[in-house]
C-alpha positions in Angstrom: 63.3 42.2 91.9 62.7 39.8 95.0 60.2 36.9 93.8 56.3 37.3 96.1 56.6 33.2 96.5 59.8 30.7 97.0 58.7 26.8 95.8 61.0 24.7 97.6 61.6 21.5 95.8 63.7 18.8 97.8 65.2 16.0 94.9 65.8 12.3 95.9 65.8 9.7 93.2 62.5 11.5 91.4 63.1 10.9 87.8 59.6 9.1 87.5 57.9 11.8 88.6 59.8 14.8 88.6 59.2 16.3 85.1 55.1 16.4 86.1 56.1 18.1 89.1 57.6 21.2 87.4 55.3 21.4 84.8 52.7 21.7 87.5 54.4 24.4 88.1 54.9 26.3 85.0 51.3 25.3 84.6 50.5 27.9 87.2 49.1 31.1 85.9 50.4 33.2 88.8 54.1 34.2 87.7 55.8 35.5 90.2 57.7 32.5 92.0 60.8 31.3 92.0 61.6 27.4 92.4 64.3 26.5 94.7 65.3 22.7 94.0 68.0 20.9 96.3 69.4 17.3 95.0 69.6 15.1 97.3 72.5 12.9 96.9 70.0 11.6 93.8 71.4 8.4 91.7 69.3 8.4 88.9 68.7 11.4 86.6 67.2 13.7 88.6 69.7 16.2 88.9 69.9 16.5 84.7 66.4 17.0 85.0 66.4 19.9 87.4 69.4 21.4 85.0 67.1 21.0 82.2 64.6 23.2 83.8 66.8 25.8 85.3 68.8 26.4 81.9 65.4 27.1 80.0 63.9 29.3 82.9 65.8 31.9 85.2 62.9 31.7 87.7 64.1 27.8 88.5 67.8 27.5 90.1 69.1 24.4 91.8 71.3 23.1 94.4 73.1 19.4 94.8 74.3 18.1 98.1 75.0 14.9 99.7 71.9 12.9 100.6 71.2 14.0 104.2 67.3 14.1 103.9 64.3 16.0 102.9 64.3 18.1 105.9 67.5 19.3 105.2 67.2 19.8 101.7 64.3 22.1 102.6 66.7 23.7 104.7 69.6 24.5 102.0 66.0 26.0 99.8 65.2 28.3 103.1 68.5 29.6 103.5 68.4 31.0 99.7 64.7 31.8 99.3 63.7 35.2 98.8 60.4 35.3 99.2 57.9 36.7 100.7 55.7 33.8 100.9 57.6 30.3 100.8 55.8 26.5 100.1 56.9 23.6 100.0 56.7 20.6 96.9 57.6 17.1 97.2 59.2 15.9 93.7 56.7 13.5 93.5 53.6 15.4 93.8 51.9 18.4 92.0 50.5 21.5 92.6 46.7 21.9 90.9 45.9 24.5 88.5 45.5 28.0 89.6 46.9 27.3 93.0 49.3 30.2 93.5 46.8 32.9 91.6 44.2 31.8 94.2 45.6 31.8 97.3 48.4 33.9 97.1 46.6 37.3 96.4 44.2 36.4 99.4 46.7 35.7 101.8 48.6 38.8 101.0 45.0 41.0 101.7 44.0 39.0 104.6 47.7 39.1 106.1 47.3 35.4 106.6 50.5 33.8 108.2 50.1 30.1 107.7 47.7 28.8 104.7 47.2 24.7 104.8 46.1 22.8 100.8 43.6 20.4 101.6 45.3 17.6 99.6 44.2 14.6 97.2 44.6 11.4 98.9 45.0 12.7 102.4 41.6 14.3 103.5 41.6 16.5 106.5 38.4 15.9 108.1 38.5 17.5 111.5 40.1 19.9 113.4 40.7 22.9 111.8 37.5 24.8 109.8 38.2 25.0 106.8 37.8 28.5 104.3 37.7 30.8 107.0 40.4 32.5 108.9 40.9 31.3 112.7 42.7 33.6 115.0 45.4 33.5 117.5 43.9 32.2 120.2 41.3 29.8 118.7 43.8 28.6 116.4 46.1 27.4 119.4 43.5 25.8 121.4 42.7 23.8 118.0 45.8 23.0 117.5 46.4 21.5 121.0 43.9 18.7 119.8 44.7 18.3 116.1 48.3 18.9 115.6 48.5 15.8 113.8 46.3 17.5 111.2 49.2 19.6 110.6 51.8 17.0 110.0 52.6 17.5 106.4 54.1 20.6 105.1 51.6 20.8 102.5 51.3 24.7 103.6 52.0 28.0 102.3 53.9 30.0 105.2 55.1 34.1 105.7 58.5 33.6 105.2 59.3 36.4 108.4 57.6 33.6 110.5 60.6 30.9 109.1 63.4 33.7 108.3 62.8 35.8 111.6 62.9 33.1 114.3 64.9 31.0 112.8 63.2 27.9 111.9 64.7 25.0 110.5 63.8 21.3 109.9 65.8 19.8 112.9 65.6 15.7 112.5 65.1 12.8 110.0 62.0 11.4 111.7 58.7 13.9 111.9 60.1 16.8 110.6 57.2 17.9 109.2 55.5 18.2 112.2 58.3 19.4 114.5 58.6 22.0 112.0 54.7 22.9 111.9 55.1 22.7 115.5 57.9 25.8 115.5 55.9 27.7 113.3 52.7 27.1 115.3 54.4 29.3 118.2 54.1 32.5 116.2 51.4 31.9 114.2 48.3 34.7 114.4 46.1 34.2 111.9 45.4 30.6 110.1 43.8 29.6 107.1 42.6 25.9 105.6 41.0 25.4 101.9 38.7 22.7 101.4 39.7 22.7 98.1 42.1 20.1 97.3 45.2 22.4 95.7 48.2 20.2 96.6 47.8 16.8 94.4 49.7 14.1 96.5 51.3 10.9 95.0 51.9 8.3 97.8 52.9 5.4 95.0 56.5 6.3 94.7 58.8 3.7 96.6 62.0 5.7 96.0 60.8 9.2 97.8 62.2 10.1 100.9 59.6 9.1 103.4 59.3 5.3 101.9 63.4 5.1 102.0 63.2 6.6 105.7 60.7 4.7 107.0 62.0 1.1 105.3 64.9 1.9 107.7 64.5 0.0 111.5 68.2 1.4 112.4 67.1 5.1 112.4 64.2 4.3 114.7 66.2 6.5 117.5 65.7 9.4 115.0 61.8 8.5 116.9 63.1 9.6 119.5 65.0 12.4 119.0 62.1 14.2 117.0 59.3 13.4 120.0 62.1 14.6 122.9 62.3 18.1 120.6 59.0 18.5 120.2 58.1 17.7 124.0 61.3 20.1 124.9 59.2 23.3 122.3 55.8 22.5 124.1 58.0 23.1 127.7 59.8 25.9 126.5 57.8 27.8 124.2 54.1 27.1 124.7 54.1 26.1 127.9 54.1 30.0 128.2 50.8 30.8 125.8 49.1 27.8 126.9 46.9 26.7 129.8 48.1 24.2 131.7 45.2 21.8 130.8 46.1 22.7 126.3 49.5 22.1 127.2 48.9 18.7 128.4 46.6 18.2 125.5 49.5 18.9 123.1 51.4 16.5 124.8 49.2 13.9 124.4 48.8 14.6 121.1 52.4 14.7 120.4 52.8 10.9 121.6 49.8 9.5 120.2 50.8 10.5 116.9 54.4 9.7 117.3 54.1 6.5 118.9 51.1 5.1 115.7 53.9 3.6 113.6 54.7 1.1 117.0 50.8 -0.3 116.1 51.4 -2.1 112.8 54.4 -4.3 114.3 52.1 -5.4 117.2 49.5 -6.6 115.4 52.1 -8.5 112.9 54.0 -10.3 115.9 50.1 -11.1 117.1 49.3 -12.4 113.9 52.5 -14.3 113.8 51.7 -15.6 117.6 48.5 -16.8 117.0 49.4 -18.0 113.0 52.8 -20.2 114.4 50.7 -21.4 117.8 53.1 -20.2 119.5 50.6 -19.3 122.8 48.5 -22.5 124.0 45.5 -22.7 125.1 46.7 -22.4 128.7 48.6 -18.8 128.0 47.7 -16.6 130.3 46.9 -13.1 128.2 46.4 -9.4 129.6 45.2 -6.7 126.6 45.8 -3.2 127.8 43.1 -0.8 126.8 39.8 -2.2 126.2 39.1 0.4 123.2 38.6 -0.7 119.5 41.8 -1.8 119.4 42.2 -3.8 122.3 38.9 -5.6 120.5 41.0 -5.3 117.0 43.2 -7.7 118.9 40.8 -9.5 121.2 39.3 -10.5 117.6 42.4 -11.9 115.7 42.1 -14.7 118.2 38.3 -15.8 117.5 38.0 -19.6 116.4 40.4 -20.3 118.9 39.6 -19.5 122.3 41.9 -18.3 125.0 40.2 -18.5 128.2 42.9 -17.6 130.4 42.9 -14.1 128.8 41.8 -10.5 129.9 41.7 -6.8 129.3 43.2 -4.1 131.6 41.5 -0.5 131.1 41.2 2.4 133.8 37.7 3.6 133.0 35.9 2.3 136.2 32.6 1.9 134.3 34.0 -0.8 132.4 35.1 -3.1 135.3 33.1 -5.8 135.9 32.0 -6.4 131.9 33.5 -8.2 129.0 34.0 -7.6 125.6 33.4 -10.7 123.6 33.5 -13.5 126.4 36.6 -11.5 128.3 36.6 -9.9 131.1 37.9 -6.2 131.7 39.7 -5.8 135.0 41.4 -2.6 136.3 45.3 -1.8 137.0 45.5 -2.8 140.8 43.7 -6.0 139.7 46.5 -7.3 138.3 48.4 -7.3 142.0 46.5 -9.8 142.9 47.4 -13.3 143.4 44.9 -14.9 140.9 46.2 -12.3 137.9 49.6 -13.7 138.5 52.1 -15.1 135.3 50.0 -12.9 132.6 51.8 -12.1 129.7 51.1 -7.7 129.1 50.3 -7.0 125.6 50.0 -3.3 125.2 47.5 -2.6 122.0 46.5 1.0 122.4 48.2 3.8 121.0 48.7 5.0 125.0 51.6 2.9 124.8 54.2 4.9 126.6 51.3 5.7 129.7 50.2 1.9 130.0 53.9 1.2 130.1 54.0 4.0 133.3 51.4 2.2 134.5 52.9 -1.3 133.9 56.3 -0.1 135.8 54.8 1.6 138.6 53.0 -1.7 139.0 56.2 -3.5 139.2 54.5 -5.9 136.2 57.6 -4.3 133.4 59.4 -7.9 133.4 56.1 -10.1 131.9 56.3 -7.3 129.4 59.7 -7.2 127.8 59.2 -11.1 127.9 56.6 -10.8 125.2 58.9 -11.0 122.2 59.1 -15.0 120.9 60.8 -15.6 118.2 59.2 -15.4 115.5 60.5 -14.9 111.7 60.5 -11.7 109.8 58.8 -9.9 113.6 60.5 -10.6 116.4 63.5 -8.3 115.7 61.6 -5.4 114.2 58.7 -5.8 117.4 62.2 -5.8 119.7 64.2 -2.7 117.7 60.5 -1.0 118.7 60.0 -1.7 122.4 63.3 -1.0 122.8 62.7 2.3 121.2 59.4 3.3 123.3 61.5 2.2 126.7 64.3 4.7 125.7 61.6 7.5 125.5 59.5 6.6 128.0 62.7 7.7 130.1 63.2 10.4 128.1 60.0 12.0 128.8 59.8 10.5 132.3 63.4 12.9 133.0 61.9 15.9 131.0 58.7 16.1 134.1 56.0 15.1 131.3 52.9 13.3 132.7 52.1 10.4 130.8 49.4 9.4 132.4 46.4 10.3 130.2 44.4 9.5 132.7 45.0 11.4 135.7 
């Protein structure tokens, strides 16, 4: 007899961890599951574990490959679950008690298609409403806005969403939501629990994302994931969505994929302004004039820069400062007086101010801002590089990146 739920359990170097996993679920007082767990290429014990388990319960079986990541390990677990309801478990993390006997018998009498576990560690504050069901069409214009509220697979899907169109996790780099993104498309009714069922652990160094994401030579896996998930919104929702959500989503789809280019600005700014490496005379242009251009505009206070200015398009800011600096617009910068700035890009718009910044024919004084600096400069480089390869990318696939216009 075909199990009602299939627990997908992808294995990379867990043995910390792993035992509380399982128990978590043999903890559960709903029976009817089976738990499908794929080792990854694991070097430490892991794999015994998981024996362990499946020789002292027939509901548990498991699978060993060569490490190729977690999306593809939950991949190997889709193509053998039986289901009717599949989820998916990190080896690291836990399910609370009672999670399968309350949600699974509510969405099989509410034919809920997608069901999201508010989880421990990772609130979701916005977006989606949470303990009532949200239909077709109000779940997709939500999800225009707050995709990135779906970016973890801590969900509980219909497994003729995954098995009938085929869904798989396609890349290394946001799987999750590329994945989330697939099953989005066929989605027709929605549920999220403010209860926090899925108990995440984001101290373990050795799990999958932490090993991923330690890794600057992959960052054209970036790409790859952002150019599928821009190429889905064209082919797939550009047909059940408005013109105006569809350019939502894609916005939302590059602000969340381009967040991770944030953290290595502000270290080569802190390294710039820590080594001295701009004098006094440095002539300094912040684009965006939002709480990050100020995040910036602030590491620099007890020294003062006066040749230094902010860039933004809202016309109601032109004219004004924030903190002693002026904000100019775009065209300003054409002028003869705005001449020799160095660009620093601090908003997550990164990819539109750069459209803006080439259109302007200003690109040059922007590559140019990579000094060499210790322990930054190559990782900064290996980044811009990264978001000039997808700028194109998106430029050639028609996508607007101007937020703006």
């Amino acid at each position: 007899m075909e199990p009602t739920v299939s627990i997908i359990i992808p294995v990379y170097n867990a043995e910390r961890f792993l035992r509380e996993c399982l128990n978590s679920v043999l903890a559960q007082s709903y029976n009817d599951y089976e738990v499908i767990m794929i080792n990854d290429g694991s070097k430490d014990s892991s794999y015994e574990i998981m024996q362990e388990y499946r020789d002292n319960d027939s509901r548990f079986v498991c699978y060993s490959q060569e490490n190729q990541g977690a999306g593809a390990a939950r991949n190997t677990g889709i193509d053998t679950a039986n289901g009717k309801y599949l989820t998916f478990l990190d080896a690291d993390d836990m399910l609370a008690e009672n999670t399968l006997s309350d949600l699974i018998p509510y969405m099989q009498s509410h034919d809920i298609d997608v069901l999201q576990l508010n989880c421990t560690d990772l609130p979701f504050t916005k977006g989606f409403p949470k303990d009532s069901i949200v239909e077709r069409d109000d779940f997709l214009s939500l999800y225009t806005e707050y995709m990135t509220q779906l970016t973890y697979v801590f969900m509980i899907f219909a497994s003729y969403i995954i098995k009938d169109n085929n869904i798989r996790f396609k890349t290394r780099f946001c799987e999750d939501i590329l994945f989330n993104m697939q099953v989005a498309v066929y989605c027709n009714r929605f549920y999220s629990t403010s209860k926090k069922y899925y108990i995440y652990r984001k101290s373990n160094p050795n799990s999958l994302t932490e090993v991923f994401y330690s890794d600057y030579s992959l960052n054209m896996e970036r790409n790859k994931a952002v150019v599928e998930m821009c190429k889905l919104s064209i082919n797939q929702f550009s047909s059940i969505l408005s013109p105006d959500q569809l350019k939502v989503l894609q916005h939302s789809i590059t602000r969340h994929s381009l967040m991770r280019f944030i953290p290595y600005q502000l270290n080569l700014f802190k390294g710039l302004f820590r080594n001295q490496l701009i004098s006094g005379n440095q002539k300094l242009a912040f684009w965006g004039a939002g709480r990050r251009g100020k995040r910036y505009i602030e590491l620099m206070m007890g020294e003062r820069f006066p040749n230094t200015i902010l860039i933004d398009n809202d016309t109601r800011l032109h004219g004004s400062t924030i903190l002693g600096y002026p904000i100019v617009s775009p065209m300003d910068m054409l002028k003869p007086q705005y001449s020799g700035y160095a660009h620093i890009i601090s908003s997550i718009y990164v990819l539109e101010f750069l459209s803006q910044i080439k259109e302007l024919g200003l690109v040059n004084s922007f590559e140019e801002l990579c000094p060499d600096i210790s322990g930054t400069n190559e990782q900064y480089a290996t980044q811009l590089k990264t978001i000039y390869d997808l700028h194109d990318e998106m430029v050639n696939l028609g996508i607007c990146l101007n937020h703006h216009g």
